[in-house]
Every structure is written in C-alpha cells, then in structure tokens.
C-alpha positions as CSV (number, residue, x, y, z in Angstrom):
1,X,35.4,-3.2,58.9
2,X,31.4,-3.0,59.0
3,X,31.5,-0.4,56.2
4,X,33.6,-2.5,54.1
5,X,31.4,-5.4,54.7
6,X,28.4,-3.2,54.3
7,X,29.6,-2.0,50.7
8,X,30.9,-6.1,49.9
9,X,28.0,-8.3,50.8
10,X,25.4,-6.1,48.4
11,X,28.0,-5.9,46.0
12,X,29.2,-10.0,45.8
13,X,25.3,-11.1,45.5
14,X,24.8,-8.2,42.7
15,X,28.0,-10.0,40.5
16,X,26.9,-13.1,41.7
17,X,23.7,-12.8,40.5
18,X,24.3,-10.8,37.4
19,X,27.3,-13.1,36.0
20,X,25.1,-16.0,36.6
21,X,22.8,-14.5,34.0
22,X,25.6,-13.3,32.2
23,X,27.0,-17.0,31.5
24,X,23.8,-18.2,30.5
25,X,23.2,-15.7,28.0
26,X,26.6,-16.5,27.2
27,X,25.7,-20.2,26.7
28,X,23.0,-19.4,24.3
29,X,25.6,-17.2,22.5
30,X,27.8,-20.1,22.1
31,X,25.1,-22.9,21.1
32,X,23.4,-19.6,18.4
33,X,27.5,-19.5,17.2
34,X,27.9,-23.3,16.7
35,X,24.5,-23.8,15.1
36,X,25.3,-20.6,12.5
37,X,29.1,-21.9,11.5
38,X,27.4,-25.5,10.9
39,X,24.5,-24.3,9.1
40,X,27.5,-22.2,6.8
41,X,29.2,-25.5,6.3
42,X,27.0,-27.8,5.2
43,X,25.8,-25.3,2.6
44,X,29.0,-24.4,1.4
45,X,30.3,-27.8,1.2
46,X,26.5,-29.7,0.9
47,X,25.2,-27.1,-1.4
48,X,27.5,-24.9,-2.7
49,X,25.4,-21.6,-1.2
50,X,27.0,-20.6,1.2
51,X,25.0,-17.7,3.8
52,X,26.3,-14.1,3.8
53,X,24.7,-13.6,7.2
54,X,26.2,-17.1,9.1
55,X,30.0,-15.8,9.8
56,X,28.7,-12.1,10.9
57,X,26.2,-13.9,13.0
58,X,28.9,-15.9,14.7
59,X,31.2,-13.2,15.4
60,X,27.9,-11.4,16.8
61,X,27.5,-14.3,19.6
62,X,31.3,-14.3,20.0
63,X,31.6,-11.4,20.8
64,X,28.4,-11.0,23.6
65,X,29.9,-14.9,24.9
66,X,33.5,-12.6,25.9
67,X,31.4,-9.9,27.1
68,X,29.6,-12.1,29.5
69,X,31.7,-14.7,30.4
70,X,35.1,-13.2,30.9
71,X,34.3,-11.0,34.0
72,X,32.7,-14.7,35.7
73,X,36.4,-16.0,35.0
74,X,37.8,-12.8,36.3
75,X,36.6,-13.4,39.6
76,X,37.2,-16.7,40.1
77,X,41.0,-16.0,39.0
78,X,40.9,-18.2,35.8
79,X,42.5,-15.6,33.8
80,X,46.1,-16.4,33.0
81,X,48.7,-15.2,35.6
82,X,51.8,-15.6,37.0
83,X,51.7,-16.2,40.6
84,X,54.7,-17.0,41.7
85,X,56.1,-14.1,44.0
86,X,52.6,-14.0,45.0
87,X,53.0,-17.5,46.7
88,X,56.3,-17.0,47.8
89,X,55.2,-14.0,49.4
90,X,54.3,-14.0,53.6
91,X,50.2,-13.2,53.4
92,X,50.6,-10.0,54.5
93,X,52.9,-8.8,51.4
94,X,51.0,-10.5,49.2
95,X,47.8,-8.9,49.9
96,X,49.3,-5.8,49.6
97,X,50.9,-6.8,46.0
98,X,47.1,-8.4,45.1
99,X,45.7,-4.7,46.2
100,X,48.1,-2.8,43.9
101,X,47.6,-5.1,41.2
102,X,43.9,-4.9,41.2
103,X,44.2,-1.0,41.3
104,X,46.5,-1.1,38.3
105,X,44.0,-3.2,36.3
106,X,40.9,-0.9,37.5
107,X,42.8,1.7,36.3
108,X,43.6,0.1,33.1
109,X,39.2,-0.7,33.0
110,X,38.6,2.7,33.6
111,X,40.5,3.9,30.3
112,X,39.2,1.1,28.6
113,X,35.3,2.2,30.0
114,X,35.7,5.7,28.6
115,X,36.9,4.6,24.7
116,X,34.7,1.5,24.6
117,X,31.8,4.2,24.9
118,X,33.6,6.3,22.1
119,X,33.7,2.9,20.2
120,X,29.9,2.0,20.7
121,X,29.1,5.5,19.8
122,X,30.9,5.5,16.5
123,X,29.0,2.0,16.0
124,X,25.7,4.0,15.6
125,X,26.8,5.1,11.9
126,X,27.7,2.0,10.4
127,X,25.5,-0.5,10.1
128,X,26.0,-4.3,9.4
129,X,26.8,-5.5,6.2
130,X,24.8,-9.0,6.6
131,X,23.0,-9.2,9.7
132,X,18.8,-7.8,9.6
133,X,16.6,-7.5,12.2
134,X,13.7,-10.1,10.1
135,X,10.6,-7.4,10.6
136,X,9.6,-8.4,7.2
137,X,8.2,-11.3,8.4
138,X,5.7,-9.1,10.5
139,X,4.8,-7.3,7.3
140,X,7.4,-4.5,8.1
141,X,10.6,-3.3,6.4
142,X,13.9,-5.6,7.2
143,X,16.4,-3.0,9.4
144,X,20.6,-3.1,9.3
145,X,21.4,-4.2,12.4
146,X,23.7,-1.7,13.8
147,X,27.5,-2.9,14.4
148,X,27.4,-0.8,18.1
149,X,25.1,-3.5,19.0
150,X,28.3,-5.6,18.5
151,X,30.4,-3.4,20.0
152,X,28.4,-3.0,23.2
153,X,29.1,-6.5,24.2
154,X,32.6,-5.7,24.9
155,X,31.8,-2.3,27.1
156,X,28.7,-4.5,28.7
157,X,32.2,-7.0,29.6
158,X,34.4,-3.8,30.3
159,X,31.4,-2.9,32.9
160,X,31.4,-5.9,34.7
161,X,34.8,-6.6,34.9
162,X,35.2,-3.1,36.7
163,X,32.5,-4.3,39.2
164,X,34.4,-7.3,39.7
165,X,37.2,-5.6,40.1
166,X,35.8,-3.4,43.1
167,X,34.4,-6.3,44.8
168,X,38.3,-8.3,44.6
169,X,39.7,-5.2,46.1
170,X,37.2,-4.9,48.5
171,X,38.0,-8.0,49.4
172,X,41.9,-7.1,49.7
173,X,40.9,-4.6,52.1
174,X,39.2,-6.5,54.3
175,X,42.2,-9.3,54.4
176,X,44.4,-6.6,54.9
177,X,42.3,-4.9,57.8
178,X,42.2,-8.5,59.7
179,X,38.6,-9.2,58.3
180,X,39.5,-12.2,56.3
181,X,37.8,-14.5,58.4
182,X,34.7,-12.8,57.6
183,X,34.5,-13.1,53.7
184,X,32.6,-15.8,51.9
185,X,34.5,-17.8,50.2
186,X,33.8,-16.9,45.8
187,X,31.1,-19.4,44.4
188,X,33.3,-21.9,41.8
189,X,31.7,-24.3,39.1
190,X,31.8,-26.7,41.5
191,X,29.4,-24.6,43.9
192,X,25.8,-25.5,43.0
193,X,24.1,-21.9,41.9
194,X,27.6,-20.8,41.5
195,X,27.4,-17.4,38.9
C-alpha cells in the first residue's frame, strides 16, 4: 500500500498542477478562437475582406483548447460513458471492471502516443498555408508556421491523458488493495484551486 501511495501522491499533485495550467492556457485558446472567428465576420460581412489567416488561426487554438482540456475532464470522469453495470455492480466487481477498463484505454493511449509522434514528425514538412510567425515586425523575415506545431497539441493531450490514466488506475489499485480510505478525494470545479 505505501508504494502505491508513494508513486500516487507525487503523481496526483503533478496532474493537478499541470492540468491546472493546462485549462488556463486552454482558456486563452478559447477567448484567441472567439476573438479571430469575430474579427473574420465582421470583415466578411462589415467589409467584404474577409482574413485568410482568422479560420486557420481558430482551428490552431482549437485544437491546443482539446489538447489541454480534455485530459482535466478525463479525470474528473466528464467524458461520456455508460455506467450502468458499473453501479449495479457490488464495489468490489466494479473496481475490478473500472481497472480493466482503464488498462484497455491506456492501451489504446499508448498506440495513439506512438503515431501521434509519427503525425507531429510528418508536420515538420509542411508548413501553414495562412498562419506567420510576424518577425517582420522586428525587422526580420515573416516564417510559415509549421502545421506540427498544430499537431503537437493533440500528442501534448495524448500525453496527459496517459498520465491521467496511470494516476486513475493507481487509484483502482489502491481501492482494490483496501486503501480506499486513504485517497484524496479528485479536485472538481467546485473545489477552489481545483486543476
């Protein structure tokens, strides 16, 4: 039980700490996205010129928002499930069916670890059609953003959703060993300084 708990408790204040900064990067994502699909609007529609960059730019922040935010939901089980043979289920059973579930999806995070790196790598040789990096305005030359900086958000995500799902079977283990008075309960939105 103590080396469960010793490989838990560093592990829940890492996520708890790192998906905290995760959703509010994730938060500035989502206000950069709103402000660039507006911005596109009222030109198109104000001033008939509409950007080239705006839409790209939105998808951009999308995509780092998922990233960041999905392995926060993860954890606190807001992902879409059915639970019903779970909760029918005595606790022992059901902790057993929660551990074999969470190894099937690490499994499944694994696989998608190894060809989110292929599809970051093969990111590197394309390069964005609208987005820049603005170094002109330093008296430099304007750079192509690269579209693996888009694609990383999604193996960033992949990532953290594997550390998540370490720390939730963790957790399994030590309900299953007779430890589960000893966890902390998951911070929640409700939970000031939740992650």
């Amino acid at each position: 039980m103590a080396i469960l708990m010793g490989f838990l408790v560093p592990l829940q204040f890492v996520n708890t700490h790192v998906l905290r900064l995760g959703r509010a990067i994730a938060v500035f994502a989502m206000a950069v996205m709103v402000l660039s699909i507006l911005y596109q609007v009222v030109m198109r529609y104000g001033f008939n010129a509409a950007p080239n960059w705006s839409e790209e730019l939105a998808r951009f922040c999308m995509l780092w928002m998922t990233g960041l935010v999905a392995p926060a939901a993860y954890r606190r089980g807001g992902f879409v499930a059915i639970d019903t043979l779970t909760i029918l289920l005595p606790k022992g059973a059901a902790a057993i069916l929660n551990f074999i579930l969470l190894t099937m999806a690490l499994l499944v995070l694994v696989v998608a670890l190894q060809l989110g790196w292929k599809h970051v790598n093969s990111g590197w040789l394309f390069s964005s059609s609208s987005l820049r990096l603005p170094l002109d305005l330093i008296g430099m030359q304007a750079v192509k953003l690269k579209l693996a900086w888009m694609f990383l958000s999604l193996f960033v995500g992949v990532i953290l959703l594997i550390s998540v799902t370490v720390e939730l079977l963790l957790r399994e283990l030590v309900r299953l060993t007779g430890g589960g008075s000893r966890l902390a309960p998951l911070p929640t939105l409700a939970t000031p300084g939740a992650e």
